[in-house]
C-alpha positions in Angstrom: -13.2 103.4 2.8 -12.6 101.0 -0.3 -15.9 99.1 0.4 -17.2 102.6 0.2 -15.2 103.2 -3.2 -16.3 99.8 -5.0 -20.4 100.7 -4.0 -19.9 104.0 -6.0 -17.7 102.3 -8.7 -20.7 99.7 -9.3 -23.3 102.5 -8.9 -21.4 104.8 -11.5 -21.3 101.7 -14.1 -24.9 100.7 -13.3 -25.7 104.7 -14.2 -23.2 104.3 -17.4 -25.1 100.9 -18.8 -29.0 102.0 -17.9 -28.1 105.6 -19.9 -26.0 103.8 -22.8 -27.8 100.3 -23.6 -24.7 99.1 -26.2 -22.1 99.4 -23.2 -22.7 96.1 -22.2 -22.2 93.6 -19.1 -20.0 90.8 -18.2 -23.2 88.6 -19.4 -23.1 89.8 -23.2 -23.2 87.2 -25.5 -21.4 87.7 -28.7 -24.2 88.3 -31.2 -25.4 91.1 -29.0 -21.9 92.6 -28.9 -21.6 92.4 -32.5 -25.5 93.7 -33.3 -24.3 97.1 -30.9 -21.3 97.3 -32.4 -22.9 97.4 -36.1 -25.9 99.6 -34.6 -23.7 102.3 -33.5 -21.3 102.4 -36.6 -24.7 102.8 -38.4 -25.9 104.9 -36.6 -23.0 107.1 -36.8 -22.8 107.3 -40.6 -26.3 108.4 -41.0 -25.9 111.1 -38.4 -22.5 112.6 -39.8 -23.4 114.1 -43.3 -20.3 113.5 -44.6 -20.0 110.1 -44.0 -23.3 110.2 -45.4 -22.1 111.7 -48.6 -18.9 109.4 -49.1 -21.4 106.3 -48.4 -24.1 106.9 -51.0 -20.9 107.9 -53.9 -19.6 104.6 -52.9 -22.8 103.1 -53.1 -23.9 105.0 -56.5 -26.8 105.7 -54.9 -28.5 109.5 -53.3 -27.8 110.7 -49.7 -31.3 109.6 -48.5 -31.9 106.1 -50.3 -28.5 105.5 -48.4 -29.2 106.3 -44.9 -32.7 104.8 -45.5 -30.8 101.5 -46.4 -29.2 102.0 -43.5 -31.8 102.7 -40.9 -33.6 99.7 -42.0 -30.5 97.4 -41.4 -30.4 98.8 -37.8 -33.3 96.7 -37.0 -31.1 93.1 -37.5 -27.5 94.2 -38.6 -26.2 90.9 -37.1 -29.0 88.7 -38.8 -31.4 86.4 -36.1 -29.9 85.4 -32.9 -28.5 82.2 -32.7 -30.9 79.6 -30.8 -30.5 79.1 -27.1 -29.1 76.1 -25.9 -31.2 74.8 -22.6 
């Protein structure tokens, strides 16, 4: 019964990290936790419109030069990974 338990536990998580990519794994590496992290808080602004508002008054700048800024710092929030060490 708890083998049976654990195999629907893993299958469950496997389920939860192939529908939500920013979950992550026992294998993340930090700059791919942080890069999620950043994507999703991002990504969150731009899709709440008041969040949206408060950003671009803070900013000085209008609602959609804002979330455009932001959009385009979705694509490296973190900067370049660091180089692999063989």
């Amino acid at each position: 019964m708890v083998n049976n338990l654990n195999y629907i536990q893993n299958q469950q998580l496997e389920r939860l990290h192939a529908r939500y990519t920013g979950t992550g794994h026992p294998d993340i590496s930090k700059h791919e936790w942080v890069t999620n992290q950043q994507r999703d808080t991002l990504s969150s602004i731009v899709g709440h419109p008041t969040l949206s508002s408060y950003m671009s008054i803070a900013d000085g700048q209008s609602i959609s030069r804002t979330k455009f800024n932001m959009i385009e710092a979705m694509i490296s929030p973190a900067g370049p990974p660091p180089e692999k060490e063989d």
